[in-house]
C-alpha positions as CSV (number, residue, x, y, z in Angstrom):
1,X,0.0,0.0,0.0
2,X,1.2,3.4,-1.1
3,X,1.5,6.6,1.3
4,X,-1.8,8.9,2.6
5,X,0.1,11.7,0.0
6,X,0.7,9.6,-2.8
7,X,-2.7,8.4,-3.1
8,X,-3.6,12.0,-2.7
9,X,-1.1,13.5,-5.3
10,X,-2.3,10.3,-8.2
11,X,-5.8,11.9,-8.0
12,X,-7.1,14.9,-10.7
13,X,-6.5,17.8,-9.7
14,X,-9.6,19.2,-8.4
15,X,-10.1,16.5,-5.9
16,X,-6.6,16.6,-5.2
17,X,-7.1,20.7,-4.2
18,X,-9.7,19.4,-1.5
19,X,-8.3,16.2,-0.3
20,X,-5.5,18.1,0.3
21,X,-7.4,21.3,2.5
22,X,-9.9,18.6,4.1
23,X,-6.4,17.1,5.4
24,X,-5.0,19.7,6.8
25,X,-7.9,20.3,8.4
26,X,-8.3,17.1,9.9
27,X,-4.6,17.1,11.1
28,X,-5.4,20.5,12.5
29,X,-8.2,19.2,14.8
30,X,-6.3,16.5,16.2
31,X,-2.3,16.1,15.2
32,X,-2.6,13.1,17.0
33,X,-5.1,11.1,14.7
34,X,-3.4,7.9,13.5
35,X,-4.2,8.0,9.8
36,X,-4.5,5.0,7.8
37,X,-6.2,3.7,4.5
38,X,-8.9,2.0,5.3
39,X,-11.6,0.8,2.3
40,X,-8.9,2.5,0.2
41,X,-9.1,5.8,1.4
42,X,-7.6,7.7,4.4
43,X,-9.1,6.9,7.8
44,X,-8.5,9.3,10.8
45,X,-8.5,6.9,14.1
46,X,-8.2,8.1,17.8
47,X,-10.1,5.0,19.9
48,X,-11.8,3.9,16.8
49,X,-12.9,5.5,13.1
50,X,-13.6,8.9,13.4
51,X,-13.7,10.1,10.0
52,X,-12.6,9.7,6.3
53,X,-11.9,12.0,3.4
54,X,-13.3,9.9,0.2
55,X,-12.9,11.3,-3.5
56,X,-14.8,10.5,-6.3
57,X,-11.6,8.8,-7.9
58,X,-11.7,6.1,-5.1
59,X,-14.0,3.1,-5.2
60,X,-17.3,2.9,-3.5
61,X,-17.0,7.1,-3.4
62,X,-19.7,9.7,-4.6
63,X,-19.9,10.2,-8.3
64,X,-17.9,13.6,-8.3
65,X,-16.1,15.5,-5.9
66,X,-15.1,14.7,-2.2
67,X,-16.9,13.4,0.8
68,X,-15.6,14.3,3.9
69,X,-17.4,10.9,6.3
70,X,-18.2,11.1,9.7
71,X,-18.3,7.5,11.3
72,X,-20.5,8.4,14.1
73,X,-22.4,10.8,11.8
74,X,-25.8,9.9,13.9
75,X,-24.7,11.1,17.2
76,X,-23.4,14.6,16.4
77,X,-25.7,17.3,16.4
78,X,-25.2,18.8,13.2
79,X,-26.0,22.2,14.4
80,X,-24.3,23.4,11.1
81,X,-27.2,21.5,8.9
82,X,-24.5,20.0,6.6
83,X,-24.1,16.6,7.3
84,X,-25.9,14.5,5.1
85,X,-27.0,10.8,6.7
86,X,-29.6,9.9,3.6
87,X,-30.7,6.3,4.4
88,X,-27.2,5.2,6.6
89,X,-27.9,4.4,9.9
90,X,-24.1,6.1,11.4
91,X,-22.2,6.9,8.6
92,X,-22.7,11.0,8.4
93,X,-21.2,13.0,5.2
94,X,-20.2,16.6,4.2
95,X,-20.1,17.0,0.2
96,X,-17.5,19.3,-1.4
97,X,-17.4,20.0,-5.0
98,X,-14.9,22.8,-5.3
99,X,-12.2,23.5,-2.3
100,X,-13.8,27.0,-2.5
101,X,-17.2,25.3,-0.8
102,X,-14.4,24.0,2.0
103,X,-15.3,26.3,5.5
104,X,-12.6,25.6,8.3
105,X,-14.1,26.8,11.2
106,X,-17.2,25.2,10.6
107,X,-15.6,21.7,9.7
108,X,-13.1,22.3,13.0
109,X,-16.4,22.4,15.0
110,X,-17.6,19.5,13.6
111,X,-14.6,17.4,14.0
112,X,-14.1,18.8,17.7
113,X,-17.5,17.0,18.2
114,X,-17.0,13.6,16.6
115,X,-13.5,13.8,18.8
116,X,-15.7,14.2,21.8
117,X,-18.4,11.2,20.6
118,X,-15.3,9.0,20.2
119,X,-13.7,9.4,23.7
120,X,-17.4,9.4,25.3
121,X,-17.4,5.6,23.6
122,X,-14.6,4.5,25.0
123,X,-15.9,6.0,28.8
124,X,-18.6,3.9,27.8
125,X,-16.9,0.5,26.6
126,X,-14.4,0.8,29.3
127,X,-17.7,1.4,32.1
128,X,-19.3,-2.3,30.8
C-alpha cells in the first residue's frame, strides 16, 4: 500500500485541491489522529474511526467530488445543517465540490465534536 500523500497527489487535480485542504484540516483538529487507509481511502483513528476523506476517484466514493465521512455521523448534532445521513444508519457526510465550498471553522467544529463522541465511547466501553 502506497503513502496517505501519494494516493492523494495520483488523483485529478480538483479532488486533489480538496483532499488536500480537508487534510489539513483534519490534522489541525487533532495532530494526534493515526491516519491510515482504510476501504482504500484515508481513515483518521483516535479510539476507533472517526472520520474519512473519500474522493470521487476512489471506489465505493460519490460520483464527483469529495466526501468528507463522519463514522458516528448519527450522534453529532449537526448544528451546522451540513451533514448528510440519507438512508445510513451512522455513517454522516459533508459533500465538497470545489475547495472554495471548504469552511474551516465550521468543519473544526464539527470534528471537535466527533472527537468528543469517540472518547465518550470509550468511557462507555471501558464502564461495561
Amino acid at each position: 500500500m502506497h503513502s496517505i500523500e501519494a494516493f492523494i497527489y495520483d488523483l485529478p487535480k480538483q479532488e486533489r485541491e480538496m483532499c488536500l485542504r480537508l487534510r489539513d484540516i483534519v490534522l489541525q483538529a487533532a495532530p494526534d489522529f493515526e491516519e491510515l487507509f482504510s476501504y482504500g481511502v484515508p481513515y483518521y483513528f483516535r479510539n476507533r474511526r472517526v472520520c474519512c476523506i473519500w474522493p470521487a476517484s476512489a471506489k465505493g466514493g460519490p460520483r464527483r467530488g469529495v466526501f468528507l465521512g463522519f463514522c458516528q455521523g448519527n450522534l453529532l448534532s449537526n448544528e451546522q445543517g451540513i451533514i448528510e445521513m440519507g438512508d445510513r444508519k451512522r455513517f454522516g457526510l459533508v459533500r465538497y465540490f470545489d475547495v472554495k465550498e471548504i469552511r474551516e471553522v465550521v468543519i473544526l467544529e464539527i470534528l471537535q465534536e466527533a472527537i468528543l463522541v469517540d472518547a465518550t465511547l470509550k468511557k462507555l466501553k471501558r464502564q461495561r
